[in-house]
PyMOL CGO cylinders between C-alpha atoms (Angstrom):
from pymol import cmd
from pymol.cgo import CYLINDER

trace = [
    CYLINDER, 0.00, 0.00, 0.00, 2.89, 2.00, 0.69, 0.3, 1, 1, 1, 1, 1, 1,
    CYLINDER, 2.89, 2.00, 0.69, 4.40, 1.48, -2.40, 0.3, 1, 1, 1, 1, 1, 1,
    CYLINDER, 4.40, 1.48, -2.40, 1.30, 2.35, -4.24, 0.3, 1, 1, 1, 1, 1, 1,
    CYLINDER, 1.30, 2.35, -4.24, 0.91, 5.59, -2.31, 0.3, 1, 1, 1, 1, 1, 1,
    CYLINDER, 0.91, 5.59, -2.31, 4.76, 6.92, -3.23, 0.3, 1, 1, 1, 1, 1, 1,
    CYLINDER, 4.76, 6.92, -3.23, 4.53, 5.81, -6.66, 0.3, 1, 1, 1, 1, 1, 1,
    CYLINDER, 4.53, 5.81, -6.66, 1.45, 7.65, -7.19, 0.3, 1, 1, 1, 1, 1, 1,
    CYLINDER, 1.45, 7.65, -7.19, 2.60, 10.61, -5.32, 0.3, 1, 1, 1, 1, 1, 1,
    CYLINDER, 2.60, 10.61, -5.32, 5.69, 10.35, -7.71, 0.3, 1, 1, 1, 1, 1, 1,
    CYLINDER, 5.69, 10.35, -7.71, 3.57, 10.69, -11.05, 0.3, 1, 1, 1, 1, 1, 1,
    CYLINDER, 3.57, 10.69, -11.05, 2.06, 14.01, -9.60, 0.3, 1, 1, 1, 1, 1, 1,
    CYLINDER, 2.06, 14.01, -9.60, 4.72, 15.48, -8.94, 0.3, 1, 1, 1, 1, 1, 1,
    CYLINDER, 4.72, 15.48, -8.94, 6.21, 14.96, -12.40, 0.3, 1, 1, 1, 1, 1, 1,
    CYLINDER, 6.21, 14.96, -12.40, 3.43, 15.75, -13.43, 0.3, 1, 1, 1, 1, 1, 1,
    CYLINDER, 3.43, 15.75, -13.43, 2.76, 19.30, -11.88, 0.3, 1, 1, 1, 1, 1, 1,
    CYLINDER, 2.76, 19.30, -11.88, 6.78, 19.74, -12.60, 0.3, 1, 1, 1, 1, 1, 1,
    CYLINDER, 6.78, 19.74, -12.60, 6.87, 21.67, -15.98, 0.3, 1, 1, 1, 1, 1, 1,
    CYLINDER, 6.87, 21.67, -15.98, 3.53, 24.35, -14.33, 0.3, 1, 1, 1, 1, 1, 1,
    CYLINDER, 3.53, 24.35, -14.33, 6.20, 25.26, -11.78, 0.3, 1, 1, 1, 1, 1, 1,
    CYLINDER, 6.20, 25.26, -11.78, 9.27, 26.27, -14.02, 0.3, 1, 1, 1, 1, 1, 1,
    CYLINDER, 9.27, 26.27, -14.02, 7.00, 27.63, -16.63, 0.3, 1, 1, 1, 1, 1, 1,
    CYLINDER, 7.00, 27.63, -16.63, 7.50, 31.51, -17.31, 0.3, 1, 1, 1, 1, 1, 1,
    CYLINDER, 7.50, 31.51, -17.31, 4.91, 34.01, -16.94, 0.3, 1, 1, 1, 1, 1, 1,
    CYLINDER, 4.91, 34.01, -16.94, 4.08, 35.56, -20.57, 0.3, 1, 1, 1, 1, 1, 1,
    CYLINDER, 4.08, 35.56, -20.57, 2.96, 39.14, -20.75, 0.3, 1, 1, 1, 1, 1, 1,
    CYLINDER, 2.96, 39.14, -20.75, 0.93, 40.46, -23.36, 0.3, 1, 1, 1, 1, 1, 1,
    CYLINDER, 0.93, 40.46, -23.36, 0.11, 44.18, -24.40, 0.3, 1, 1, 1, 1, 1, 1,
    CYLINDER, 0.11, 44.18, -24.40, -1.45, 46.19, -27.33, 0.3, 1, 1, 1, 1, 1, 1,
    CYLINDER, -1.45, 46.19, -27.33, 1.65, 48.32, -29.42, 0.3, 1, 1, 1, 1, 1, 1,
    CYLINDER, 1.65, 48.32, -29.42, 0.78, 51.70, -31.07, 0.3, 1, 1, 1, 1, 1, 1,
    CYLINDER, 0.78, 51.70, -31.07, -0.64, 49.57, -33.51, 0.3, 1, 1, 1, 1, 1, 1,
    CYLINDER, -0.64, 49.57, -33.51, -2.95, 47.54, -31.94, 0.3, 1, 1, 1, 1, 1, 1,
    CYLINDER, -2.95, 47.54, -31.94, -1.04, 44.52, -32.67, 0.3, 1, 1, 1, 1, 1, 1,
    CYLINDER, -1.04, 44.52, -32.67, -1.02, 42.48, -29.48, 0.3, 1, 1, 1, 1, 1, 1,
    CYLINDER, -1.02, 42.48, -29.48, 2.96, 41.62, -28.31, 0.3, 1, 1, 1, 1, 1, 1,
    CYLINDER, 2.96, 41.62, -28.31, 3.99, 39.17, -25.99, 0.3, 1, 1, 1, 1, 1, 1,
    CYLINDER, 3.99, 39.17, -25.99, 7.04, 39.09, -23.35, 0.3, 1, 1, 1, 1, 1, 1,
    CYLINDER, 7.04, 39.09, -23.35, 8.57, 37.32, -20.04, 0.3, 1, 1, 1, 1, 1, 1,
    CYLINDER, 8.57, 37.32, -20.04, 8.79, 40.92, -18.45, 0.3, 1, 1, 1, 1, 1, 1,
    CYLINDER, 8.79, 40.92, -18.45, 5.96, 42.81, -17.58, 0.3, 1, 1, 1, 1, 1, 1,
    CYLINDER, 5.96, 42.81, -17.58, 5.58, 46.30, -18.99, 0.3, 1, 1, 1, 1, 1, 1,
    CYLINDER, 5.58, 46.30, -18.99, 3.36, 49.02, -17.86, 0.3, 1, 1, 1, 1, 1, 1,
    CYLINDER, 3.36, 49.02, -17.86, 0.02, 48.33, -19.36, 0.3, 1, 1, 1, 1, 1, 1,
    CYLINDER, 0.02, 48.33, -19.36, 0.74, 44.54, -19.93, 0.3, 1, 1, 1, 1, 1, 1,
    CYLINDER, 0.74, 44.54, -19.93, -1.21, 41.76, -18.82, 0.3, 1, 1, 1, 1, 1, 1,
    CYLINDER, -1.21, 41.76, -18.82, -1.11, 38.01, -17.58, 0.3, 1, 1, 1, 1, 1, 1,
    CYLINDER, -1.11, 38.01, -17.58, -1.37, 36.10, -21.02, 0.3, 1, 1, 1, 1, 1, 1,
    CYLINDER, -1.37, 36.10, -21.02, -2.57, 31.82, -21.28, 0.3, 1, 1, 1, 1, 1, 1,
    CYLINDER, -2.57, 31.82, -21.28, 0.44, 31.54, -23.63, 0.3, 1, 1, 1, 1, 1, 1,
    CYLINDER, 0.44, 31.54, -23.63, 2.86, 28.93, -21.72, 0.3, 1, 1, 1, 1, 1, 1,
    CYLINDER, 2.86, 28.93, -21.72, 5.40, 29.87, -24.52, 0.3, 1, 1, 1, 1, 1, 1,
    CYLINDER, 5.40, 29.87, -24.52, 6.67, 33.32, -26.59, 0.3, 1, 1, 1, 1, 1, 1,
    CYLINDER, 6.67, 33.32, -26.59, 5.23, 33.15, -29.71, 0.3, 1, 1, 1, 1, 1, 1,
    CYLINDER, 5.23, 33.15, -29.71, 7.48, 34.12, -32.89, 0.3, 1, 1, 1, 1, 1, 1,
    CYLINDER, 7.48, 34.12, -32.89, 7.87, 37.68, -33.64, 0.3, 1, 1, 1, 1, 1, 1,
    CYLINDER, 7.87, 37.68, -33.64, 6.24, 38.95, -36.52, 0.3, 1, 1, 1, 1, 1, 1,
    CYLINDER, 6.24, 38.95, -36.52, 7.15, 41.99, -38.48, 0.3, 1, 1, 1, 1, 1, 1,
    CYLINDER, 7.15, 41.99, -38.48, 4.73, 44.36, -39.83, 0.3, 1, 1, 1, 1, 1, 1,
    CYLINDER, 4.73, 44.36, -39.83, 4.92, 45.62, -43.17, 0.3, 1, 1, 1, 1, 1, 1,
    CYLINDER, 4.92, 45.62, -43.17, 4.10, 49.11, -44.07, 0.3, 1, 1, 1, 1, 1, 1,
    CYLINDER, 4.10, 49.11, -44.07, 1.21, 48.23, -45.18, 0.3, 1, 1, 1, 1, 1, 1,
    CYLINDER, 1.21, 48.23, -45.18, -0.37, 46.06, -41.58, 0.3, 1, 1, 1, 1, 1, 1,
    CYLINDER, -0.37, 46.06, -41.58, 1.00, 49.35, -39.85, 0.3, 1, 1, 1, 1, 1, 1,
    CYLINDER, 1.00, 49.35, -39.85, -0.91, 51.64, -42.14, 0.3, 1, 1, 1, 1, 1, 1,
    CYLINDER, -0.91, 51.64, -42.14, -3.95, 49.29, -41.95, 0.3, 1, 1, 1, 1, 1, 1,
    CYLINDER, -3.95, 49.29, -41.95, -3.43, 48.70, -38.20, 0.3, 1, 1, 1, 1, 1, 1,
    CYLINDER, -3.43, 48.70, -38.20, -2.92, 52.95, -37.49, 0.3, 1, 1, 1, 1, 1, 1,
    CYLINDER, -2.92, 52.95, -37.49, -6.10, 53.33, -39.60, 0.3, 1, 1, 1, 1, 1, 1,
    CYLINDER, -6.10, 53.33, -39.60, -8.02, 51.10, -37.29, 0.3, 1, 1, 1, 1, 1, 1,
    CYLINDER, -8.02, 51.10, -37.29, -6.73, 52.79, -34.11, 0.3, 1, 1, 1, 1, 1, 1,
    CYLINDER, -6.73, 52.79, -34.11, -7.61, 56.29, -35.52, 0.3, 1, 1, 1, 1, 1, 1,
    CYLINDER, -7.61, 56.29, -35.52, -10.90, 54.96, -36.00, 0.3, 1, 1, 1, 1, 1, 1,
    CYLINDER, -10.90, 54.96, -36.00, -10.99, 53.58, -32.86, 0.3, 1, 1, 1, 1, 1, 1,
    CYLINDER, -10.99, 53.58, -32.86, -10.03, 56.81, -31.15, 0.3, 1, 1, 1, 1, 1, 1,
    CYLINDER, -10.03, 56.81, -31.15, -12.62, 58.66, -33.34, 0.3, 1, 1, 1, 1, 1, 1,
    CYLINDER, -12.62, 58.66, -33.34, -15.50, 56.43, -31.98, 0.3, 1, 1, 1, 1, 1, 1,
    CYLINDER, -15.50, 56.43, -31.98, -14.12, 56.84, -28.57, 0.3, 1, 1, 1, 1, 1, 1,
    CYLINDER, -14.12, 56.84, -28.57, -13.90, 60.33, -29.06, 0.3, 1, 1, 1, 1, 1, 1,
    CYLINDER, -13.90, 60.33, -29.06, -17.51, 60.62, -30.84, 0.3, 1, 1, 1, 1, 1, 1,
    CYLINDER, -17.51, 60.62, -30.84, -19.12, 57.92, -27.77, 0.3, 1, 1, 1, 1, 1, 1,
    CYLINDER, -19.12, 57.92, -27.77, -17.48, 60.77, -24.82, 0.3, 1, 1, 1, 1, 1, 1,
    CYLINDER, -17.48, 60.77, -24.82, -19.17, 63.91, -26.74, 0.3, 1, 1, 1, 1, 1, 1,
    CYLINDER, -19.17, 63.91, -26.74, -22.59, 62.13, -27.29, 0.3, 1, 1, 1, 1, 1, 1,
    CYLINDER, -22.59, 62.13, -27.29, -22.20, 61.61, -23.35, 0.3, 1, 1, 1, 1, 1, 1,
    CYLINDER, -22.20, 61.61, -23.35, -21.18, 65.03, -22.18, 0.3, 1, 1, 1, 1, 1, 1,
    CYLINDER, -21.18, 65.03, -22.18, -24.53, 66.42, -24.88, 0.3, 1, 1, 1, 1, 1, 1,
    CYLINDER, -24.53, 66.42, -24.88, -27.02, 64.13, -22.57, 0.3, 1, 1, 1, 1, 1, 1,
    CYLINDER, -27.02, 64.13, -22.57, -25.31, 64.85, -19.09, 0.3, 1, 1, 1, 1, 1, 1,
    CYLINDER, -25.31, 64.85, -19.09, -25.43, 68.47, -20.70, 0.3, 1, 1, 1, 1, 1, 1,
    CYLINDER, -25.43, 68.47, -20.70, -28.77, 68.62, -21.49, 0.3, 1, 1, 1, 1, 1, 1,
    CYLINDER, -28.77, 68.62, -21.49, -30.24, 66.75, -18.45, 0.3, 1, 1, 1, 1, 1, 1,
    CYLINDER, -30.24, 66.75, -18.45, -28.84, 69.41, -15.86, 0.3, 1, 1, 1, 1, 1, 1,
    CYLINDER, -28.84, 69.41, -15.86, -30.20, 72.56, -18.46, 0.3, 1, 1, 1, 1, 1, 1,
    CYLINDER, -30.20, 72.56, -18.46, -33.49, 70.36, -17.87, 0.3, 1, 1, 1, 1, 1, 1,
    CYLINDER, -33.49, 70.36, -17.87, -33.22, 70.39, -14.38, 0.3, 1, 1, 1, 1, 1, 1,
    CYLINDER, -33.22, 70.39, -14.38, -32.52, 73.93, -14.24, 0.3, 1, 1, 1, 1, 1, 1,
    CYLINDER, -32.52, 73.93, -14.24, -35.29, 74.44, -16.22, 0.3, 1, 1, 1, 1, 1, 1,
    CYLINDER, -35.29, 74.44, -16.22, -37.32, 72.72, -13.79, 0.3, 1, 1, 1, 1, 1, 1,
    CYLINDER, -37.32, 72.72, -13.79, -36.55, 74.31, -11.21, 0.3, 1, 1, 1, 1, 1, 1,
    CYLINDER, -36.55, 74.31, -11.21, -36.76, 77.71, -12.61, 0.3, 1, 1, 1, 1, 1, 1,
    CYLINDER, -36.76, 77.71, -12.61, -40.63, 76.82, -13.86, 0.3, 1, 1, 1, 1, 1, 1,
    CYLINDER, -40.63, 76.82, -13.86, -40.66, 75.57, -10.09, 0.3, 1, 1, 1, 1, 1, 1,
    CYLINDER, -40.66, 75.57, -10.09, -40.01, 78.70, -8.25, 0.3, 1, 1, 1, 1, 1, 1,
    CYLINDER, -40.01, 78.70, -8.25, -42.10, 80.99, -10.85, 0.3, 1, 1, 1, 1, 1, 1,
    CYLINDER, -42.10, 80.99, -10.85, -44.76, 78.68, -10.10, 0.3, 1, 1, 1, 1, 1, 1,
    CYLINDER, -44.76, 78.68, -10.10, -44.22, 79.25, -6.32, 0.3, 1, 1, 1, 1, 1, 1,
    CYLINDER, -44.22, 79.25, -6.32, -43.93, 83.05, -6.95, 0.3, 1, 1, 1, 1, 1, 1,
    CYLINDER, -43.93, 83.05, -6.95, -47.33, 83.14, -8.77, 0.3, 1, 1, 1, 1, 1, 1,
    CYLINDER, -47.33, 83.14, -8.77, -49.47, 80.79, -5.67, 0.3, 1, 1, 1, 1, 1, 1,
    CYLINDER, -49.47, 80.79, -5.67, -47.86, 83.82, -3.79, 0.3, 1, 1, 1, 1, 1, 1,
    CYLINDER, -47.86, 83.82, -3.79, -48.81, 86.36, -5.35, 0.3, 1, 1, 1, 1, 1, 1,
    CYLINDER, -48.81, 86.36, -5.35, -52.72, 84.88, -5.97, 0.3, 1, 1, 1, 1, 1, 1,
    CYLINDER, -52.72, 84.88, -5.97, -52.59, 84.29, -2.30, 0.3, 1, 1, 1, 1, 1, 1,
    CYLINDER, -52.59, 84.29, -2.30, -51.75, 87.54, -0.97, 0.3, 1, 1, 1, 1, 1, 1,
    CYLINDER, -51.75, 87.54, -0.97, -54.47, 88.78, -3.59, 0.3, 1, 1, 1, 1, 1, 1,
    CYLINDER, -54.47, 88.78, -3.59, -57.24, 86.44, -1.96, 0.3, 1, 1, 1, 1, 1, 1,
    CYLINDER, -57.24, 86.44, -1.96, -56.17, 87.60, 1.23, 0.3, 1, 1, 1, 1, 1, 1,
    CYLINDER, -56.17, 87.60, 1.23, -56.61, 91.33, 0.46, 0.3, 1, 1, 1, 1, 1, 1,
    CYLINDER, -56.61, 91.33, 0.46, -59.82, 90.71, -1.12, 0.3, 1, 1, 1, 1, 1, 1,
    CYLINDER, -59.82, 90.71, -1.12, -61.41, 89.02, 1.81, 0.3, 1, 1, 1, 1, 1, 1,
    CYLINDER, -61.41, 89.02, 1.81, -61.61, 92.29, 2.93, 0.3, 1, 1, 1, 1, 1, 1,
    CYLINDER, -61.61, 92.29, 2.93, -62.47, 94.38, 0.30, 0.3, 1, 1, 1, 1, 1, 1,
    CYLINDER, -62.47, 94.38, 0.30, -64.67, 92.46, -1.71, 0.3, 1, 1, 1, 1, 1, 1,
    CYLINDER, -64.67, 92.46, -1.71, -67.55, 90.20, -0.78, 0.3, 1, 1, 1, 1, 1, 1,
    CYLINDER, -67.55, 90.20, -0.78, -66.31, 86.49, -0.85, 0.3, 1, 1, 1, 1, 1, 1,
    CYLINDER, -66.31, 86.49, -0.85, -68.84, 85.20, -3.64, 0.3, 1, 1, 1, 1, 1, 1,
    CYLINDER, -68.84, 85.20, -3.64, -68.24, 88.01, -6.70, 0.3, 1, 1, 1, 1, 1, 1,
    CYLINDER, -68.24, 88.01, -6.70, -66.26, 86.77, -9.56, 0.3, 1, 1, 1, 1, 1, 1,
    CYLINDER, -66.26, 86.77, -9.56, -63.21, 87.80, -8.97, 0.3, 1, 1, 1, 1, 1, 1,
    CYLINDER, -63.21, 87.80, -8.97, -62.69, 86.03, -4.96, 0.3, 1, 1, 1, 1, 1, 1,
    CYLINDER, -62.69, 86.03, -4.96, -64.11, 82.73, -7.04, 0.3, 1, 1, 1, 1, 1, 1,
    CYLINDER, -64.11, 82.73, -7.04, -61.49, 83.25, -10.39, 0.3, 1, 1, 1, 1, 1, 1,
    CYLINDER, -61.49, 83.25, -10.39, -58.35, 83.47, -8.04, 0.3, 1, 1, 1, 1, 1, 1,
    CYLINDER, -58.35, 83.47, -8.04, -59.33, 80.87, -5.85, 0.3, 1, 1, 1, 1, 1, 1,
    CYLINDER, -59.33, 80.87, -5.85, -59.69, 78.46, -8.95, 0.3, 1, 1, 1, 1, 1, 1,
    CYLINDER, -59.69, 78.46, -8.95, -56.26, 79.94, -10.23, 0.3, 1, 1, 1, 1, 1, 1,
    CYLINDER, -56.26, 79.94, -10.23, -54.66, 79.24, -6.80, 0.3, 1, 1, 1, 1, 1, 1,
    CYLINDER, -54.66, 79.24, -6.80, -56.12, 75.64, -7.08, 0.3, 1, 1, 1, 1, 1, 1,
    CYLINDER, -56.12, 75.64, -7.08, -54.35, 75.31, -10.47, 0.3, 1, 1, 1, 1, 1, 1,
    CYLINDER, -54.35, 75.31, -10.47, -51.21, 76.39, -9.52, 0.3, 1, 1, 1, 1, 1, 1,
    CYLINDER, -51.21, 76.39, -9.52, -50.89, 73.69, -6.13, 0.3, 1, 1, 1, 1, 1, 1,
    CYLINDER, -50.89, 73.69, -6.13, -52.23, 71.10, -9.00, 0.3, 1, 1, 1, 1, 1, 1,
    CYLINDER, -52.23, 71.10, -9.00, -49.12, 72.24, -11.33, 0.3, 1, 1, 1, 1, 1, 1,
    CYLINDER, -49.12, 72.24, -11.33, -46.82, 72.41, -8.63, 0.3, 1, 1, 1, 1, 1, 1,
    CYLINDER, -46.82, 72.41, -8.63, -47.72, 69.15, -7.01, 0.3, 1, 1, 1, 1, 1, 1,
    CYLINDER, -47.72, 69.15, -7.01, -47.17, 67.66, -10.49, 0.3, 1, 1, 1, 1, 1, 1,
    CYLINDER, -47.17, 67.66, -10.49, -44.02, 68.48, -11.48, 0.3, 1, 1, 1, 1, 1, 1,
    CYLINDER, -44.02, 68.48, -11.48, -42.24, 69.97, -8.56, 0.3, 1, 1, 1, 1, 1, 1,
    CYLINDER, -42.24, 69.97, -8.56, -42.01, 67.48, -5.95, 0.3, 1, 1, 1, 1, 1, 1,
]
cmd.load_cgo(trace, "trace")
């Protein structure tokens, strides 16, 4: 049993024996979005699968044109996608501050019809036209202001 046991824990350990020396590969983008791979890391780099380097291959001028063309389009999108969403985060505060400026000139006017029905409690009887037209226009304003400004 023994025997079994030491042979078996042999095998794993010859097994698990190349995992240990293998070298970490590193892999980054280059200026031209061509991903390159190394054993030391470089600022930006990553952890790669790759147990091995792969071979080296050199661009022609034509693969760097092709790959610079893609990257300039990439940084155009980029570019494009960061103004779209500074025009909506824009546009959502000049809506807010639109709100709020409706807001307070809706305050402003319930005010001002207020202090209007009060002064005309005393000056003019309670059921004539007017008393009944600003307390329906007071009534419109809490309705507006209830809607949109809480």
């Amino acid at each position: 049993m023994m025997k079994i046991i030491s042979v078996s824990l042999l095998l794993l350990t010859l097994c698990a024996l190349p995992s240990v020396f293998a070298e970490t590969i590193y892999q980054w983008s280059d200026p031209w979005g061509q991903l390159q791979y190394s054993k030391t890391p470089i600022p930006g780099s990553m952890v790669s699968e790759l147990t091995e380097l792969p071979a080296v291959q050199e661009l022609n001028e034509q693969q760097k044109q092709a790959a610079m063309f893609r990257k300039i389009q990439e940084m155009r999108q980029t570019d494009f996608l960061r103004k779209k969403k500074e025009t909506i985060e824009d546009n959502a505060k000049q809506q807010q501050l639109n709100l709020k400026n409706y807001c307070t000139q809706l305050n402003n006017m319930l005010m001002d019809v207020q202090i209007r029905n009060a002064n005309n409690l005393f000056y003019i009887d309670q059921f004539s036209f007017l008393g009944h037209y600003n307390v329906f226009l007071e009534n419109d304003y809490r309705k507006e202001i209830r809607k949109h400004c809480r």
